[in-house]
N, C-alpha and C positions, 0 to 999 in steps of 0.2 A: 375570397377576394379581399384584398388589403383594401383597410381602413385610411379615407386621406383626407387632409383637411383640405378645403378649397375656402378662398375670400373673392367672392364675385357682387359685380354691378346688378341693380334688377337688370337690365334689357341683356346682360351675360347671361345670365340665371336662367332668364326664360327661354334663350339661346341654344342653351349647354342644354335643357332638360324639354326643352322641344316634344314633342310627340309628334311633332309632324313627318310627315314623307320628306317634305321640302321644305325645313326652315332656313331664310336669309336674316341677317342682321347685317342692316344697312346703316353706318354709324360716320358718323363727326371724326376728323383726325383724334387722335387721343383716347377715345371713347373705348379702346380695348376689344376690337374686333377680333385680332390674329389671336392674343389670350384665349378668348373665349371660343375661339374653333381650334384649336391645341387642346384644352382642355375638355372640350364636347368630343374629342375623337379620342385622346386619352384614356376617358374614364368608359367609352365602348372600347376600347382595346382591353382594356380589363376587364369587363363584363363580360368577354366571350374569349375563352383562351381560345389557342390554336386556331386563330381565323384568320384573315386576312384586312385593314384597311388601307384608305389611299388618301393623301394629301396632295392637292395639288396646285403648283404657285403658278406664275405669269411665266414665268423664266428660271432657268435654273441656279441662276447667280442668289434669284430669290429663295431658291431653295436652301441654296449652300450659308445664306446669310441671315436668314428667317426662322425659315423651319427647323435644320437640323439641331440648330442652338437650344430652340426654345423648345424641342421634344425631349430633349437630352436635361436640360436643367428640370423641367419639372418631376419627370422621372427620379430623377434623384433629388427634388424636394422631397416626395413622397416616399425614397427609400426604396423604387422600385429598379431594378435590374432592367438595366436598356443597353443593349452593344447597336451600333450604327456600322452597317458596312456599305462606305462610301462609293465603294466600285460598282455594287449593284444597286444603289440608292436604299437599301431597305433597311428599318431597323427590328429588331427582336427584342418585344420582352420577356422576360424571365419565363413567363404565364404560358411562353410558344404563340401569339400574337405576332405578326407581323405590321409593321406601318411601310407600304409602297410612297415613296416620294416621289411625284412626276412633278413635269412642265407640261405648261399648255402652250408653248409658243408653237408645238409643231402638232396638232388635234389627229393625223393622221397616224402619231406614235403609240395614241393611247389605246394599245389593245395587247393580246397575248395575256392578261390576267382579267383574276375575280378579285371580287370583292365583299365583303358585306356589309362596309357602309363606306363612304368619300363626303371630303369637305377641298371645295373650292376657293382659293385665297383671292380675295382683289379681281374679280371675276370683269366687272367693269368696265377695269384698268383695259380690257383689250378692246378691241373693234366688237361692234355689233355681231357680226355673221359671226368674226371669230367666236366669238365667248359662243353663239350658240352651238357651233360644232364641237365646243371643247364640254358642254353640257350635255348634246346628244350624246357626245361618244362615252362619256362619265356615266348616264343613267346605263348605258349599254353595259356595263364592267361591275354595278352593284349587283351581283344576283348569287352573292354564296349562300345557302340555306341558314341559316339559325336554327340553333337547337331548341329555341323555347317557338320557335316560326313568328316571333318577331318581322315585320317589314323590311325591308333593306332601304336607308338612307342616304338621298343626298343632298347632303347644302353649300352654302354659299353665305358670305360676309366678305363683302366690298366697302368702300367711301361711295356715294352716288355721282357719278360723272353723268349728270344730265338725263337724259330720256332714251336710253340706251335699252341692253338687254336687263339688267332687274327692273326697270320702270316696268317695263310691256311683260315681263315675268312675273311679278310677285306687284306690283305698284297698279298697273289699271287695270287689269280684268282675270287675275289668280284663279288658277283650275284647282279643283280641292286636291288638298294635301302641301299647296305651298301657303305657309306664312311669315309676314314679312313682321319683322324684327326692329324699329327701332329705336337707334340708341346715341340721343345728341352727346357732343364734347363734355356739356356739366355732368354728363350721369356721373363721369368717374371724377371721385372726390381726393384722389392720390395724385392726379397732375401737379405738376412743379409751378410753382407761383410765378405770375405773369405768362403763361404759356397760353393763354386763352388772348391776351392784349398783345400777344405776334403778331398772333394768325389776324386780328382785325386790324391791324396795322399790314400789312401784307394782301389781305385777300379783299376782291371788289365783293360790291354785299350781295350779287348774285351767286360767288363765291364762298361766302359765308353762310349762307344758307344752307348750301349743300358740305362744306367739310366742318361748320361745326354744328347746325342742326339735325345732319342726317337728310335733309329735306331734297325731293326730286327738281331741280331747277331747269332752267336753260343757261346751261355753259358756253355755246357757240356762239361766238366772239358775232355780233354784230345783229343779233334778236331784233326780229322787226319790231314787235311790240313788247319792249323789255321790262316797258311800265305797267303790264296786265300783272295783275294778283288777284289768283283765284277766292281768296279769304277777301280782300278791299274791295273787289270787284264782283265778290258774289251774291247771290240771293236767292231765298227759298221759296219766292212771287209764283205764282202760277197766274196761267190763263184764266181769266175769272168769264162768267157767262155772258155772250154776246157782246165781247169786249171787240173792238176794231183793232185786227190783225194787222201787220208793216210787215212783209215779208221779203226779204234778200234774198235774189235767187242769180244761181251762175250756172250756164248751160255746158252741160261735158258728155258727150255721146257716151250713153251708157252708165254717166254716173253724176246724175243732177242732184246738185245742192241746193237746201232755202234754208234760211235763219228764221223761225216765227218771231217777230218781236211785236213789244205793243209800247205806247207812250202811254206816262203816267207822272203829271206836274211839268210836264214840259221835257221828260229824261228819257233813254229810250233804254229798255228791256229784253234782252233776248231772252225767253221761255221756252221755248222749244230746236228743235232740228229734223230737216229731212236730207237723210245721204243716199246714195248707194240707188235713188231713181232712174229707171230705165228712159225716159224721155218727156216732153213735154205733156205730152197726153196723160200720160202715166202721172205725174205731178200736177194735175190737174183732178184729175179723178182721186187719188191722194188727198190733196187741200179740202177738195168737196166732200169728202166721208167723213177727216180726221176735225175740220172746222165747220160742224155745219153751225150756223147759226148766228156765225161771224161777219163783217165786213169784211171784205179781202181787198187790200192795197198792196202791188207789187210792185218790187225795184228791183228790175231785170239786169242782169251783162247785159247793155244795149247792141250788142251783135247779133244779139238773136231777132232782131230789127230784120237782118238778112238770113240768119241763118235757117233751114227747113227742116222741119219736124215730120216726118211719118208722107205727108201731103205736099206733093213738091211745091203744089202752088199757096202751102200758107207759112208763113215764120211760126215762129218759136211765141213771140211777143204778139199776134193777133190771135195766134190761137186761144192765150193767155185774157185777151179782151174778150172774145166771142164765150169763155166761157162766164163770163161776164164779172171780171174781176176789175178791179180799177189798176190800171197802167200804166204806171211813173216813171220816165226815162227819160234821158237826156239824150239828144240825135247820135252823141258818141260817147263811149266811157271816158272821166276825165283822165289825164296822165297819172299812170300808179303812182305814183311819188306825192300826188295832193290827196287822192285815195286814202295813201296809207297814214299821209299825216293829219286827214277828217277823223280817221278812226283814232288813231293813236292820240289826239289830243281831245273822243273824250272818253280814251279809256282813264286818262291822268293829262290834267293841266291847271297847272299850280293849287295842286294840292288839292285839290278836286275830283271824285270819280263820277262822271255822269253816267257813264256807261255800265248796265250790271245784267249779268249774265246770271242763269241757272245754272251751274257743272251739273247738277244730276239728269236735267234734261237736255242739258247740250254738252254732253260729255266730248264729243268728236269738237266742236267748237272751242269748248274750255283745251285742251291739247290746242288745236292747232294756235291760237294765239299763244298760247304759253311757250312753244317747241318749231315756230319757223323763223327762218335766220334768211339772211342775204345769201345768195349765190357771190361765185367769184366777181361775179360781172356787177356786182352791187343791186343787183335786182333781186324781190320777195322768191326764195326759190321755189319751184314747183315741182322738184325731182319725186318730192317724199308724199305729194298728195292733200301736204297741209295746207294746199292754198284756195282748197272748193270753200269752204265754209269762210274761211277769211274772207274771199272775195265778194262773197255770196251779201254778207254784212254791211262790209265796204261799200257796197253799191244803195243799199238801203241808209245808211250814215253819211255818205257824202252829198245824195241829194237834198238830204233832213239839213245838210251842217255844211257840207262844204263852202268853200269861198270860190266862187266865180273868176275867171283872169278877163272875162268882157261880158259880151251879151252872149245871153245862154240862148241858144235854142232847142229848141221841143221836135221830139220826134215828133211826124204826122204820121201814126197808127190809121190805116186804114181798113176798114172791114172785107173780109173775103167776098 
């Protein structure tokens, strides 16, 4: 095997030399992503003559303008014999190695070959479903054996567009064998001066976060809560003993939300979450095992004023009394828009966060305010499911915070 010299970044380094099944490097513009999966597929091209790998870009124009350049120049850095035949997209090294070049713009082309290992460019860069089809059918195509029975590899190294497919891949909840890779814009110390004072002159600092930190953001133009930061807005607080519960709760047949929060100096806390509850009853026998010992104050969707649970003749919200929780509602939910700007001003107002959340224990809560945007219609959207736990909150924060527009009036909860 020829001896080659490489000059790589640390988050390149750990990239290119990976052990994993599925490593991603998620990096900042600049930061030398497409390098470092050229040379991580290179240097297995050489390590295993006469095999087979795959590269594969967004589109083929990226291929013709990306890829085949930069497989061919480092090649002949290193002295290595490479022919590219363009008709068939393949290249040949010397060693009898093959690199397959694909597109992913069409997921249903990628088949009729093996592989023994693939690297995914700009993965991102496409739609959600897409990139997952172009990843199913990618792990489907690595399975040439190895001689020493080495694993078969495959990765990926994008820019981060948002909460897309490597967020939900390799970012919240990674199956073993994928790890993620990050590598902001400073790692690489060979950018051209002034190249960093563009991009912040150019990009909004939601923006910034993600192409020159690497960091998972919210990019969809119009973020309900765009002021939520999980680091400014977090905290490691737990439930302490016998503390008085505030619980946010939003009724959805089959899949009830509550926020546990508590007040502490006057500031309100979310510490916990409950999703994925099958109904009222069910959330109540829940609350009563998971908090014994607690006060329970609840701030219901006041729909469920009318709505019925299990027992045609009881709601949602007396069942909630009778199990003898305390019952805070207002006769009707106010208009989402004061909702959302109770909550939003105290997740941040003027320079201020009152509002602080757990992520480790309200992981589903820390997402959904970080990743729900407006629908067309300028309303919180609901298509995605990020709006149980929001609402859930928002009903517990507006009655703590809100502003009134006259006389409020109180539900009259009646007993069964």
């Amino acid at each position: 095997m020829h001896e080659v010299k490489i000059q790589l970044t640390e988050p390149q380094e750990a990239f290119v030399f990976s052990k994993a099944r599925h490593p991603a490097m998620v990096a900042g513009f600049g930061a030398g992503k497409s390098e470092a999966a050229v040379v991580r597929l290179a240097l297995l091209a050489l390590q295993y003559p006469r095999m087979d790998f795959a590269f594969v870009e967004p589109t083929f124009d990226l291929v013709r303008l990306i890829a085949w350049p930069r497989f061919a120049g480092i090649f002949e850095r290193w002295g290595i014999g490479f022919e590219l035949n363009k008709g068939d997209n393949i290249g040949t090294l010397e060693n009898g190695s093959q690199i397959i070049f694909r597109s992913a713009d069409a997921p249903e082309r990628l088949v009729g070959f093996e592989v023994a290992d693939a690297i995914i460019d700009e993965i991102d860069t496409l739609k959600e479903a897409h990139a997952s089809d172009v990843w199913t059918k990618m792990l489907g195509r690595c399975r040439q054996s190895k001689p020493n029975g080495a694993v078969n590899t495959l990765a990926a190294v994008s820019t981060p567009e948002g909460f897309k497919f490597v967020y939900k891949t390799w970012g919240r909840d990674p199956k073993p064998g994928y790890e993620l890779i990050k590598a902001p814009t400073n790692s690489n110390p060979y950018l051209p001066a002034g190249y960093v004072e563009q991009l912040r002159a150019a990009y909004s600092s939601a923006q910034l976060s993600a192409y020159l930190d690497g960091d998972f953001v919210n990019l969809v133009s119009g973020s309900v809560y765009s002021e939520f930061d999980r680091q400014e807005n977090g905290t490691f607080e737990t439930i302490r003993v016998s503390e008085p519960l505030h619980i946010g709760m939003d009724f959805n047949v089959g899949n009830m939300s509550a926020v546990i929060g508590v007040m502490r100096q006057g500031n309100p806390m979310a510490l916990d979450e409950l999703t994925g509850i099958r109904d009222t009853p069910a959330m109540i026998d829940t609350i009563k095992s998971r908090y014994k010992g607690h006060a329970i104050n609840i701030y219901p969707d006041a729909s469920g004023g009318s709505r019925k649970s299990i027992n045609a003749s009881l709601s949602d919200i007396v069942l909630l009394r009778n199990a003898g929780f305390t019952v805070l509602a207002h006769a009707s939910n106010p208009p989402v828009k004061d909702r959302v700007l109770a909550l939003s001003q105290m997740i941040h107002n003027q320079g201020k966060r009152r509002l602080l959340v757990n992520p480790d224990r309200c992981p589903s809560l820390t997402e959904a305010l970080e990743q729900q945007a407006y629908d067309k219609n300028g309303e919180p959207d609901k298509a995605n499911g990020l709006d149980h736990l929001n609402d859930a909150l928002g009903y517990f924060i507006f009655y703590k915070y809100g502003i009134s527009r006259g006389p409020v009036r109180f539900a009259q909860i009646m007993g069964a």
